[in-house]
N, C-alpha and C positions, 0 to 999 in steps of 0.2 A: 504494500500500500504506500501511497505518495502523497496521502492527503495531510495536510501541512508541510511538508519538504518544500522549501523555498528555492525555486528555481536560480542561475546564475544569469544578469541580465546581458542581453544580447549585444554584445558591440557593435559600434558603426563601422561600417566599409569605410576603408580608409579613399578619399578622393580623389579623383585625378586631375588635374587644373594644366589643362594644356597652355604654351607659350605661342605666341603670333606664329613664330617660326616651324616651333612643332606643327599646329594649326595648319602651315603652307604644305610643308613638304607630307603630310598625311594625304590631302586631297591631291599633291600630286601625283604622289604613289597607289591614290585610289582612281587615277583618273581611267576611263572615260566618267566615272562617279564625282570627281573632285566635287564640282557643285552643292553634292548632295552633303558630302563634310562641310564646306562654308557655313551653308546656311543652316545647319546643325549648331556646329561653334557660335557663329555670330548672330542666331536669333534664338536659340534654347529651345526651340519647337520639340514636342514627343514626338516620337518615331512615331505614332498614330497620326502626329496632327500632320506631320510632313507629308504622307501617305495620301493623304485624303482632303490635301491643299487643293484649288482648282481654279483655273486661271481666272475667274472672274472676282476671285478674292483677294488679287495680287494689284495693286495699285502705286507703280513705278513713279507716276507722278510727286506723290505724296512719301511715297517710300514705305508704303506698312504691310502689313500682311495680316490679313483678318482671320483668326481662328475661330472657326464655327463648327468645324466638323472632325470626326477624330474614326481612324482605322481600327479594328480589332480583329484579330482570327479568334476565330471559333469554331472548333472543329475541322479547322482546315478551312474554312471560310472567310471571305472579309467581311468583315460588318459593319456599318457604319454608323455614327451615332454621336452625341455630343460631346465635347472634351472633359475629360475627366472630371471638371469642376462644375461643367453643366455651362459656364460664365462663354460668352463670345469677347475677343479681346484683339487689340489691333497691338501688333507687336512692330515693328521701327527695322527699316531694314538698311546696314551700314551702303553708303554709297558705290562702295568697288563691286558690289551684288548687282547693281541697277542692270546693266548689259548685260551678264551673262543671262540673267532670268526673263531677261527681254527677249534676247536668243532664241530660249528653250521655250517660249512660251510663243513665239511668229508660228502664226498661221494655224494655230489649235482653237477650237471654239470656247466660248464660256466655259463651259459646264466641265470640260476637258479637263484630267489632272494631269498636274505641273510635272512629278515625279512621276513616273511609271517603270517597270522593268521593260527589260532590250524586246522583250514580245508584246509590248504597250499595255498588259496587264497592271494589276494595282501592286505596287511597289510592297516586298515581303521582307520583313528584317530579316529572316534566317537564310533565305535567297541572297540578298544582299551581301552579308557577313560572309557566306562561302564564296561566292565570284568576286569577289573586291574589297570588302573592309577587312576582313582576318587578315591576308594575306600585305596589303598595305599597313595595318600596321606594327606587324611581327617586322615588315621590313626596313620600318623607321625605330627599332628599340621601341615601341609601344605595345608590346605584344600581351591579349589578353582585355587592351581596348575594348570597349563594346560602345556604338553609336550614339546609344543611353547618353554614356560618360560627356559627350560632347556638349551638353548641357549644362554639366558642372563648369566646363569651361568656358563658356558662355556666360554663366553669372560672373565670374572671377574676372573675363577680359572687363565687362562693363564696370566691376568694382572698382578696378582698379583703376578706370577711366573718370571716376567720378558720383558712378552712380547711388543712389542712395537706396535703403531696402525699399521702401513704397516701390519706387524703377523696377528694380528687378523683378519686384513681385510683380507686376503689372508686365511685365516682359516675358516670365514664366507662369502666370497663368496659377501662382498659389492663391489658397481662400483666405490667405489672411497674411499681413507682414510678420507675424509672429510667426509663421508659418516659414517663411522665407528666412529671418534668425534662427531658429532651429536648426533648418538646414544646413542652411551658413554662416553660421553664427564666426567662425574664423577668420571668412574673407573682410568682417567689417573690426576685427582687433586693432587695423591701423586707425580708422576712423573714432575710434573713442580713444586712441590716443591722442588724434587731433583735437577731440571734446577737450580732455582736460588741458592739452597746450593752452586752448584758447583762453579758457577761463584761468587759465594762469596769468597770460599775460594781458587780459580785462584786470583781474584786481593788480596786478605788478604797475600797468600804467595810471589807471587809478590813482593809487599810494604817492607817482610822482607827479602825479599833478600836484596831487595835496601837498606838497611838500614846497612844491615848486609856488605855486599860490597863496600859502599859508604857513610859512616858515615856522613862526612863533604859534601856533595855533595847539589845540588840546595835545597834538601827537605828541609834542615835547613834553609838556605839562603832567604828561601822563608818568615820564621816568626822570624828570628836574625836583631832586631835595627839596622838601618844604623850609621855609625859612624859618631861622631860628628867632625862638619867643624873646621878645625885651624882656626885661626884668630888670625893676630897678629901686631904691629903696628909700623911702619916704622920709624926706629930712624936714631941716626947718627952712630951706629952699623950695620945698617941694618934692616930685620926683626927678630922682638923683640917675645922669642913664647912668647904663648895666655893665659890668666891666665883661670885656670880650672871652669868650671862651665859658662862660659860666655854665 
């Protein structure tokens, strides 16, 4: 029996946070795919919502890509149906993406998806991983990659570009920013380093103002000896001052 026996809690997969460079040479070495790693990396999209993107939710003009709809096998089936979160969201797409996805997307109708495999069927991760992504990226030292992961590096480039968790959350499509610290709660350790810098030197400049404007003001006042009591002693003069040091 195991009832009360405290199970051991389950750690987290340790992440993978790819570099620009890594990012290149992946999608080179997965090319005629590359694309398909870009906009991986540089939009965070699931491997469901990529799958089941379609050209008339692609909007070059504005640069966004509208997630409405998300891929699932089932049984060996695709099925199609809302994104995980249920939420539709316009995700921002980096400008060196504009042409290529212009390319791939001449002469296809609306309703058309963007992605498809080499038989214009609905793009398969496990398909995918065996003709192109395993073997790209065992061949760049990434081996063991998975499409997934491309995600994580996807929050991490925009992190590190500035963006704040609300951003990312709204880029990946979590229910909540609390949601998004959790997950990455690491990639923002520098930024609450920044927190405290700032609010460092808000009171450090502060203090020199005060100083600089108020020399003689309470700050001194606060560690300047109080003055010593008179004392003195009542003659037929009157009082008599205090002799020093008393």
């Amino acid at each position: 029996m195991a009832t009360g026996v405290r199970l051991p809690r389950v750690g987290k997969a340790e992440k993978v946070f790819l570099t620009h460079a890594q990012v290149a040479d992946l999608a080179d070495a997965a090319e005629p795919h590359g694309l398909i790693v870009r906009v991986l990396a540089y939009t965070g999209l699931r491997w469901g919502e990529l799958a089941a993107l379609k050209v008339k939710r692609i909007d070059l003009t504005r640069r966004r890509l509208l997630v409405a709809e998300s891929m699932t096998e089932v049984n060996g089936k695709a099925v199609f149906g809302t994104p995980k979160t249920h939420q539709r969201r316009s995700v921002p797409v980096p400008r060196f993406l504009v042409d290529p996805l212009k390319g791939l997307m001449t002469g296809r109708d609306r309703d058309e998806l963007v992605f498809t495999s080499p038989e214009g069927g609905v793009l398969r991760n496990n398909n995918f991983r065996r003709r192109a992504f395993d073997r790209a990226a065992e061949s760049v030292g990434l081996k063991g990659l998975t499409p997934h992961e491309l995600r994580h590096t996807a929050a991490s480039l925009a992190v590190a570009e500035g963006a704040n968790v609300k951003a990312v959350q709204r880029m990946l499509g979590h229910a909540s920013a609390a949601m998004t610290l959790d997950v990455y709660a690491d990639l923002f350790e520098d930024e609450l380093d920044q927190v405290a810098d700032r609010l460092d030197q808000a009171v450090t400049g502060r203090s020199a103002d005060y100083l600089r404007t108020d020399p003689a003001g309470p700050a001194f006042d606060a560690v300047r000896p109080p003055a010593k009591k008179q004392v003195g002693k009542v003659g037929r003069a009157g009082l008599e001052p205090a002799t020093e040091g008393l």
